[in-house]
N, CA, C and O atoms as CSV, one atom per row, in Angstrom:
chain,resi,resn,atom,element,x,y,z
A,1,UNK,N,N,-6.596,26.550,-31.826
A,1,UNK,CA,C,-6.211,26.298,-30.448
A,1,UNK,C,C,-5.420,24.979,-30.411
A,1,UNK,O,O,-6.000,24.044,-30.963
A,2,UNK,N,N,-4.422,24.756,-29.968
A,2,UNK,CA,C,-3.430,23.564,-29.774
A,2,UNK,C,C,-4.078,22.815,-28.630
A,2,UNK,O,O,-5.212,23.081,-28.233
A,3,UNK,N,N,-3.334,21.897,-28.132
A,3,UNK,CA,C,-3.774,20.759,-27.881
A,3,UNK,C,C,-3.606,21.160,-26.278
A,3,UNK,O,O,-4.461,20.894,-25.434
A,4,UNK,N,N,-2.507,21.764,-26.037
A,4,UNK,CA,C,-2.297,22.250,-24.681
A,4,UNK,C,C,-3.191,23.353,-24.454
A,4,UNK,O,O,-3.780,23.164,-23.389
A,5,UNK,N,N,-3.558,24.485,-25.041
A,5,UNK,CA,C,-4.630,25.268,-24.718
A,5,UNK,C,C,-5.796,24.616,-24.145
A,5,UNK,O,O,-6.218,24.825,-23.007
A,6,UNK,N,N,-6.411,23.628,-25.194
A,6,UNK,CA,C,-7.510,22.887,-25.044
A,6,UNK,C,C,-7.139,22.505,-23.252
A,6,UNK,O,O,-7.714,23.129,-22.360
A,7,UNK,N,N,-6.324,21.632,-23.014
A,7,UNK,CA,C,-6.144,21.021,-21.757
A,7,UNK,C,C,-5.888,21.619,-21.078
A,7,UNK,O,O,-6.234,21.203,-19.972
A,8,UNK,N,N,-5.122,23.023,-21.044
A,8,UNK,CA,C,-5.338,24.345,-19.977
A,8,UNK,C,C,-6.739,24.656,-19.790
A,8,UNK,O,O,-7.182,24.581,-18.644
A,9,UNK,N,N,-7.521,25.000,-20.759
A,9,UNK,CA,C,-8.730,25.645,-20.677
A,9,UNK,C,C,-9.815,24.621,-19.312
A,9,UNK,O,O,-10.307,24.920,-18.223
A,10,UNK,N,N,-9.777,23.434,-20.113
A,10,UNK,CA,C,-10.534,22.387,-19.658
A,10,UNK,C,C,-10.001,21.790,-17.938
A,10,UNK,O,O,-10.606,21.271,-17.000
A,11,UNK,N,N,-8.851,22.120,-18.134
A,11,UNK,CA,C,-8.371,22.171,-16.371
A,11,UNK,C,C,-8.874,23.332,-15.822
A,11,UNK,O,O,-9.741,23.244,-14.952
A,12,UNK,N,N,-8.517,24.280,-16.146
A,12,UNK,CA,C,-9.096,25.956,-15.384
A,12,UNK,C,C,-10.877,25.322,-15.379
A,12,UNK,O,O,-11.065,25.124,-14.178
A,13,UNK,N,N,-11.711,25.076,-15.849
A,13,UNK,CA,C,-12.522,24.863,-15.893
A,13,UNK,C,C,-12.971,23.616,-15.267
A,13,UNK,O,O,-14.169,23.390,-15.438
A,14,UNK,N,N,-12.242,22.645,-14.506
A,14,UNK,CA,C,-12.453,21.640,-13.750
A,14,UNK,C,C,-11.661,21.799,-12.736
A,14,UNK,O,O,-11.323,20.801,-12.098
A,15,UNK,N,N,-11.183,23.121,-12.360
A,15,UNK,CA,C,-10.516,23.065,-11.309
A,15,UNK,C,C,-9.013,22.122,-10.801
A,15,UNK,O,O,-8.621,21.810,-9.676
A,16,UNK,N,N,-8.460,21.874,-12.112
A,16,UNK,CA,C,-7.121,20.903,-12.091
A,16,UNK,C,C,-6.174,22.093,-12.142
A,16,UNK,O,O,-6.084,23.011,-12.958
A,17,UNK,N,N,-5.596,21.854,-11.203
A,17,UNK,CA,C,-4.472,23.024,-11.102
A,17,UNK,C,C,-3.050,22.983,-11.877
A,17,UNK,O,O,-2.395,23.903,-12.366
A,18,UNK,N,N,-2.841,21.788,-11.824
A,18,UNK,CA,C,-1.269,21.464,-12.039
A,18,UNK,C,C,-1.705,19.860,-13.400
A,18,UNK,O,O,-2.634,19.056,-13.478
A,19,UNK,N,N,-0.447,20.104,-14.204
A,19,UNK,CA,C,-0.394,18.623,-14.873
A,19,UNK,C,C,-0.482,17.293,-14.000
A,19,UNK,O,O,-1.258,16.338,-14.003
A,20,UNK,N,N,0.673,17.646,-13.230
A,20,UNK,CA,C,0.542,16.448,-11.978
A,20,UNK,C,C,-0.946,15.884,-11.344
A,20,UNK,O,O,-1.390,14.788,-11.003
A,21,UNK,N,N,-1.396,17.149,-11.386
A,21,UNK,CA,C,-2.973,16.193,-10.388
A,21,UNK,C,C,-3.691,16.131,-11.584
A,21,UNK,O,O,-4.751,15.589,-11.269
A,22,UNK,N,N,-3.715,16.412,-12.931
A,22,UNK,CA,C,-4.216,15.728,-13.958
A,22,UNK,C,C,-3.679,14.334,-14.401
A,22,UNK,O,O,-4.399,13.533,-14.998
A,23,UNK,N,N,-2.689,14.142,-14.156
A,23,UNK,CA,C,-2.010,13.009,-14.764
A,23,UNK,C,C,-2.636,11.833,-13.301
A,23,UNK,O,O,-3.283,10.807,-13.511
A,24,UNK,N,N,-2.295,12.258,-12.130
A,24,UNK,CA,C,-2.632,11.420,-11.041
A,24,UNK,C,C,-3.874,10.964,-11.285
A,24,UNK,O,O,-4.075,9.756,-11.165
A,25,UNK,N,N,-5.099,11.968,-11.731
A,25,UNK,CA,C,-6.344,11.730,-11.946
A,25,UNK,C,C,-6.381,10.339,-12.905
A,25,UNK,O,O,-6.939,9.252,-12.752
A,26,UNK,N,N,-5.358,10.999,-14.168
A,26,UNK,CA,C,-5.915,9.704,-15.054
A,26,UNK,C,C,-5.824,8.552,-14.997
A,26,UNK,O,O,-6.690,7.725,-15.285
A,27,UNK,N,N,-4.352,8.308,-14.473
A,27,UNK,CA,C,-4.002,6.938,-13.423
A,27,UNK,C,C,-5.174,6.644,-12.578
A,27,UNK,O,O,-5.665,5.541,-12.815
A,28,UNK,N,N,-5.573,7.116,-11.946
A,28,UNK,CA,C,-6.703,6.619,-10.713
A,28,UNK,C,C,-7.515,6.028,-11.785
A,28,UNK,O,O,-7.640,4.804,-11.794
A,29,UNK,N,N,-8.084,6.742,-12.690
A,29,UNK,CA,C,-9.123,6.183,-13.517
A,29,UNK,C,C,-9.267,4.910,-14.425
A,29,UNK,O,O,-10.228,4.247,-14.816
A,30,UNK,N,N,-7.400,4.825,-14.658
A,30,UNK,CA,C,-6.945,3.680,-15.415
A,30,UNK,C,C,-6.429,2.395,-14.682
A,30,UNK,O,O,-5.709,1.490,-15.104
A,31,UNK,N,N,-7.114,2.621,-13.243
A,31,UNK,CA,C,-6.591,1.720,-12.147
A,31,UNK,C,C,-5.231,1.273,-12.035
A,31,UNK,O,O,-4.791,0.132,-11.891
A,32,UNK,N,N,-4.578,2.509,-12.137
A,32,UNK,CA,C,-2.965,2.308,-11.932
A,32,UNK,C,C,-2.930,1.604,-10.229
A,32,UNK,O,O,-3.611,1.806,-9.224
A,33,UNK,N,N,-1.665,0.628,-10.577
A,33,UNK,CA,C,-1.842,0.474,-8.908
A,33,UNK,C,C,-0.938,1.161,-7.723
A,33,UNK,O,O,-0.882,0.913,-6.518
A,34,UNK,N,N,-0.213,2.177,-8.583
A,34,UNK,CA,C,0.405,3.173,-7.733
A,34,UNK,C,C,-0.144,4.780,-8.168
A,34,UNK,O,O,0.769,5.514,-7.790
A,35,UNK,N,N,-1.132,5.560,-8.737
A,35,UNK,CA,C,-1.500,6.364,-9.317
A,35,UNK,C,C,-0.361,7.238,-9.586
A,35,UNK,O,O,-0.005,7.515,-10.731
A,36,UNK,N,N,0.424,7.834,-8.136
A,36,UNK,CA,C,1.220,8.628,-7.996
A,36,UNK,C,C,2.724,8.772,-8.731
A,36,UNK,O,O,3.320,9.633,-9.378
A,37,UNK,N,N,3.030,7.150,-8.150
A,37,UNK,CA,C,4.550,7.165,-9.135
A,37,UNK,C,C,3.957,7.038,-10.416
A,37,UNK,O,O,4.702,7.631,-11.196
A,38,UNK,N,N,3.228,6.678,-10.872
A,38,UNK,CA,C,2.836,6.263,-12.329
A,38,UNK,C,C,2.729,7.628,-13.061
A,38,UNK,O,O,3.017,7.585,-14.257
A,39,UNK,N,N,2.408,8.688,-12.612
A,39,UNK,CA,C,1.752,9.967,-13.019
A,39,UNK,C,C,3.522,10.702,-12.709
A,39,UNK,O,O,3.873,11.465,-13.609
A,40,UNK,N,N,4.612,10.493,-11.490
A,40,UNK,CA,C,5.639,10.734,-11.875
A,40,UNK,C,C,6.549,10.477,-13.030
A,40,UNK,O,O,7.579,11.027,-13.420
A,41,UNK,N,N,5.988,9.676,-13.365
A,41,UNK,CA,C,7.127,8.672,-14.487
A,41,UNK,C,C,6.405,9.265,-15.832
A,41,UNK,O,O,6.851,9.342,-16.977
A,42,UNK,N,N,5.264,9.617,-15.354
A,42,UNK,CA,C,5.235,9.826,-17.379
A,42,UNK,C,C,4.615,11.523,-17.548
A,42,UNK,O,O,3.771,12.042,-18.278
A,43,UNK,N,N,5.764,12.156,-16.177
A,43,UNK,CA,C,5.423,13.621,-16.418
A,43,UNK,C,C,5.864,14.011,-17.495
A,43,UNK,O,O,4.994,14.613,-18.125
A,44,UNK,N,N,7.054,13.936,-18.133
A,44,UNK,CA,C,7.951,14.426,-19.161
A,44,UNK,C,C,7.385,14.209,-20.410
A,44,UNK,O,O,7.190,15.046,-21.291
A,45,UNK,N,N,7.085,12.780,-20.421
A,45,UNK,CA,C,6.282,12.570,-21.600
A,45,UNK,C,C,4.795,13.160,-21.676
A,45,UNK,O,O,4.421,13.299,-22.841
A,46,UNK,N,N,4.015,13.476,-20.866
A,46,UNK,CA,C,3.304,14.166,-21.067
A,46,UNK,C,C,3.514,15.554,-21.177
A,46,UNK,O,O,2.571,16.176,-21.665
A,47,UNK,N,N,4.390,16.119,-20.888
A,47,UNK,CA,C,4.961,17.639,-21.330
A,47,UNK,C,C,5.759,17.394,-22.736
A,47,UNK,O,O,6.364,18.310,-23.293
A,48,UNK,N,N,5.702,16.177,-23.208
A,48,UNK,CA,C,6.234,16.216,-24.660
A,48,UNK,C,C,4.786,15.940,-26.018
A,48,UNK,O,O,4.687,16.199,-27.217
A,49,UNK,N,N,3.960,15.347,-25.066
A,49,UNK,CA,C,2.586,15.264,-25.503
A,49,UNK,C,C,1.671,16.542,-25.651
A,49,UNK,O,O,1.017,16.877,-26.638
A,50,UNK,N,N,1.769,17.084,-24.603
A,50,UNK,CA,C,0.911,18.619,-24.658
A,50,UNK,C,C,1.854,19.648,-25.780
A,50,UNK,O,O,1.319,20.509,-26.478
A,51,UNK,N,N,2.977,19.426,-25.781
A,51,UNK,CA,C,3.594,20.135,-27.172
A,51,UNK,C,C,3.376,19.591,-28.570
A,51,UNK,O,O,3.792,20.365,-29.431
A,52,UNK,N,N,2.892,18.585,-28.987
A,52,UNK,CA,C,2.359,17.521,-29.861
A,52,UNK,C,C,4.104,17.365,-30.563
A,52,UNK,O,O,4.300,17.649,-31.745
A,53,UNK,N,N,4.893,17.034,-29.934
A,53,UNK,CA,C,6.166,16.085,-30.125
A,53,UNK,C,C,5.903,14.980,-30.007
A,53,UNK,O,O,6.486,14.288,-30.841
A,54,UNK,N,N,5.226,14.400,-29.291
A,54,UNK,CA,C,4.576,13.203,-29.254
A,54,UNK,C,C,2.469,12.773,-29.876
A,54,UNK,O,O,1.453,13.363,-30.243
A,55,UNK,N,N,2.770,11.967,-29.714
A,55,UNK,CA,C,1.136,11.648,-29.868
A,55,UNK,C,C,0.382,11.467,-28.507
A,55,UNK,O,O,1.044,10.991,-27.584
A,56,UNK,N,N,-0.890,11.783,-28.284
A,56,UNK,CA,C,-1.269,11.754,-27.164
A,56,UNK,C,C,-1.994,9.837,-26.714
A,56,UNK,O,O,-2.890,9.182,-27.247
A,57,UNK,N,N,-1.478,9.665,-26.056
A,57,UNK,CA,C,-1.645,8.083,-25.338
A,57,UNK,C,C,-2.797,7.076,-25.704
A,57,UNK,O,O,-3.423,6.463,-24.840
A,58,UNK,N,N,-2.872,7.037,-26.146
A,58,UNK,CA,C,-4.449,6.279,-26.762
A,58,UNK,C,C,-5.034,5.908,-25.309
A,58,UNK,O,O,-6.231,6.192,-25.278
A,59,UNK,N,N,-4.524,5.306,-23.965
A,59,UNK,CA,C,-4.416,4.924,-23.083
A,59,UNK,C,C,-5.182,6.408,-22.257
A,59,UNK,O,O,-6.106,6.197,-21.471
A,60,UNK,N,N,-4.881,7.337,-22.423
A,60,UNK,CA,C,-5.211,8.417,-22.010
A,60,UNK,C,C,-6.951,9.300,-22.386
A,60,UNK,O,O,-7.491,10.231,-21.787
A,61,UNK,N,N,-7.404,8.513,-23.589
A,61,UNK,CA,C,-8.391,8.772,-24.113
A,61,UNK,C,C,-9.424,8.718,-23.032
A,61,UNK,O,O,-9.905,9.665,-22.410
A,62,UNK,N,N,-9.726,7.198,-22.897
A,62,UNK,CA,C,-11.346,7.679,-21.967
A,62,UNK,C,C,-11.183,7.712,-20.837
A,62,UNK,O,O,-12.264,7.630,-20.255
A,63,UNK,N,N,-9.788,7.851,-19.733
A,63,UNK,CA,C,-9.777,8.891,-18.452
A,63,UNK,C,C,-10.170,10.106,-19.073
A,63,UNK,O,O,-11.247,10.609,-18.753
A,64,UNK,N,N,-9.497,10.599,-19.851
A,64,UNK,CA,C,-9.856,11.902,-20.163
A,64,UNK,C,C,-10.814,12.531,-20.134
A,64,UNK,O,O,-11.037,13.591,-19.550
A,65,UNK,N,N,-11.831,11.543,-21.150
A,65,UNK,CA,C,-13.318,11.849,-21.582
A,65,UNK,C,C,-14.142,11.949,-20.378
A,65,UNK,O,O,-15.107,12.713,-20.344
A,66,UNK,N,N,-13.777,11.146,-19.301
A,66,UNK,CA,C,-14.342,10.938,-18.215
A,66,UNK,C,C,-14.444,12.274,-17.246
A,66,UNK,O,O,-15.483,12.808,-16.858
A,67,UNK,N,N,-12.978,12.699,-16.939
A,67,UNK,CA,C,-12.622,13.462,-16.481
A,67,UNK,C,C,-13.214,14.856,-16.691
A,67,UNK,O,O,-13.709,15.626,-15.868
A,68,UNK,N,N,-13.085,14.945,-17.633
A,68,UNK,CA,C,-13.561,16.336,-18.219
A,68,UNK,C,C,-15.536,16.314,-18.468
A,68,UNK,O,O,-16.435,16.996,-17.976
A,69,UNK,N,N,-15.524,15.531,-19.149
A,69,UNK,CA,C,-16.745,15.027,-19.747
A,69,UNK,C,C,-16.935,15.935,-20.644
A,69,UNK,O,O,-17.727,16.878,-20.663
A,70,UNK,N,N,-16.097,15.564,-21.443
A,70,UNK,CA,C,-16.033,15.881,-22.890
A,70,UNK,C,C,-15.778,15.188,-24.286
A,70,UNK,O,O,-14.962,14.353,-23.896
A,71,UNK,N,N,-15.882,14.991,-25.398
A,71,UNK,CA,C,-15.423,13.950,-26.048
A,71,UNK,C,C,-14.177,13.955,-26.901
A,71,UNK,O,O,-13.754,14.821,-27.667
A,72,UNK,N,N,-13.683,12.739,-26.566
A,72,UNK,CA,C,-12.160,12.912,-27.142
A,72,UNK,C,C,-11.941,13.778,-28.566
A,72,UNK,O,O,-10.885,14.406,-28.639
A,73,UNK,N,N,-12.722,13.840,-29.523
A,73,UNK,CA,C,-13.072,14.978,-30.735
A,73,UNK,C,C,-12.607,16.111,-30.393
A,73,UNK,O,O,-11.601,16.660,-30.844
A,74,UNK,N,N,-13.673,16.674,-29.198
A,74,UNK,CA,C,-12.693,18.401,-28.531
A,74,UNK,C,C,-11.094,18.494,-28.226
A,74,UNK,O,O,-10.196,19.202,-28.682
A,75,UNK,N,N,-11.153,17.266,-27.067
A,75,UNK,CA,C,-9.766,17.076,-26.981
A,75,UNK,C,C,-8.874,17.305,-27.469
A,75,UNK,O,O,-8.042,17.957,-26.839
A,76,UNK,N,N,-8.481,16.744,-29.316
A,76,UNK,CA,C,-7.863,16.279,-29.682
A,76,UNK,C,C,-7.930,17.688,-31.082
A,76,UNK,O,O,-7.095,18.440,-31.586
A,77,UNK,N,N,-9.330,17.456,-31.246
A,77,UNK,CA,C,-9.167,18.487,-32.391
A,77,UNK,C,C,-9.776,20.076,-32.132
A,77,UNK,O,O,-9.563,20.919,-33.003
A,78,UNK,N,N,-10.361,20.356,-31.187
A,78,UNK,CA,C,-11.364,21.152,-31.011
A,78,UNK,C,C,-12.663,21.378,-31.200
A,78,UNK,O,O,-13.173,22.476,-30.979
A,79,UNK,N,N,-13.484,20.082,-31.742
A,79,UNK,CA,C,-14.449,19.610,-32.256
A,79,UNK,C,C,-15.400,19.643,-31.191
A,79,UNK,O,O,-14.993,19.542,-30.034
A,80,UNK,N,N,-16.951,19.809,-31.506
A,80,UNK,CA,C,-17.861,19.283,-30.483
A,80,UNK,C,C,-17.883,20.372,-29.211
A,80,UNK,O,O,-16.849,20.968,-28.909
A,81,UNK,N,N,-19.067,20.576,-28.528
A,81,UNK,CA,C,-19.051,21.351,-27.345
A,81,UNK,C,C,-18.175,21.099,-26.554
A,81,UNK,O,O,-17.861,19.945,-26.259
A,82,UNK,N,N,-17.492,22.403,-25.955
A,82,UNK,CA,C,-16.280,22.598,-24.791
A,82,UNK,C,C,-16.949,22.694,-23.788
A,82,UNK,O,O,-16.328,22.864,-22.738
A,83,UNK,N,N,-18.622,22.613,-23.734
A,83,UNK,CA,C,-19.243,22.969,-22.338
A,83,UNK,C,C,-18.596,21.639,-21.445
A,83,UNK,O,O,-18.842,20.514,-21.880
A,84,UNK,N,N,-17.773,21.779,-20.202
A,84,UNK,CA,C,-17.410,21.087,-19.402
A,84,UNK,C,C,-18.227,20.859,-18.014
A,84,UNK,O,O,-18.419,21.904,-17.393
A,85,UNK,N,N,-18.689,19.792,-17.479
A,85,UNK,CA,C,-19.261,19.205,-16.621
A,85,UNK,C,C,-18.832,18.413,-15.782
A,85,UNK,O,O,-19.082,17.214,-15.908
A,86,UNK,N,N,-18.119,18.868,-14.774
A,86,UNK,CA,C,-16.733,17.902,-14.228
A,86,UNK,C,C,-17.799,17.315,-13.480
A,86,UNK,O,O,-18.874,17.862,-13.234
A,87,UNK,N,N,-17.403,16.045,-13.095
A,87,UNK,CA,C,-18.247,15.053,-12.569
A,87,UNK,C,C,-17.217,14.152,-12.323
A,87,UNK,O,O,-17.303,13.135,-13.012
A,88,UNK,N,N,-16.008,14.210,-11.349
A,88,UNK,CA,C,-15.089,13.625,-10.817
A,88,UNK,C,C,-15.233,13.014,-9.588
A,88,UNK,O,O,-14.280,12.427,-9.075
């Protein structure tokens, strides 16, 4: 399973509809002080990230973990229980 599956799955399963309100999420979490433009500006690169053209954000790690409540291991490799427990 690729890296974008993983983060499809784990959105369908937390109810994140779109990249955008995932990305907004992680900003909020990373106390961006604009969440919104911040999550505009690094749409592309995160659609170059979910294709693994890029590396995924180190910065992005424990919103993530948070988000999902899962550990960056699944995330990243598929490792570790996918049972998801959104607690947002």
């Amino acid at each position: 399973m690729t890296l974008k599956e993983r983060i499809d799955l784990l959105n369908r399963k937390c109810g994140i509809k779109t990249y955008m309100e995932l990305l907004v999420k992680i900003h909020k979490k990373m106390n961006s002080e604009d969440p919104y433009m911040m999550a505009e500006k690094d749409k592309s690169n995160f659609t170059q990230m979910l294709q693994e053209n890029r590396p995924l954000k180190k910065e992005y790690y424990i919103p993530l973990e948070q988000i999902y409540n899962v550990t960056m291991d699944y995330i990243l490799n598929g490792e570790g229980a996918p049972n998801v427990n959104y607690r947002n």
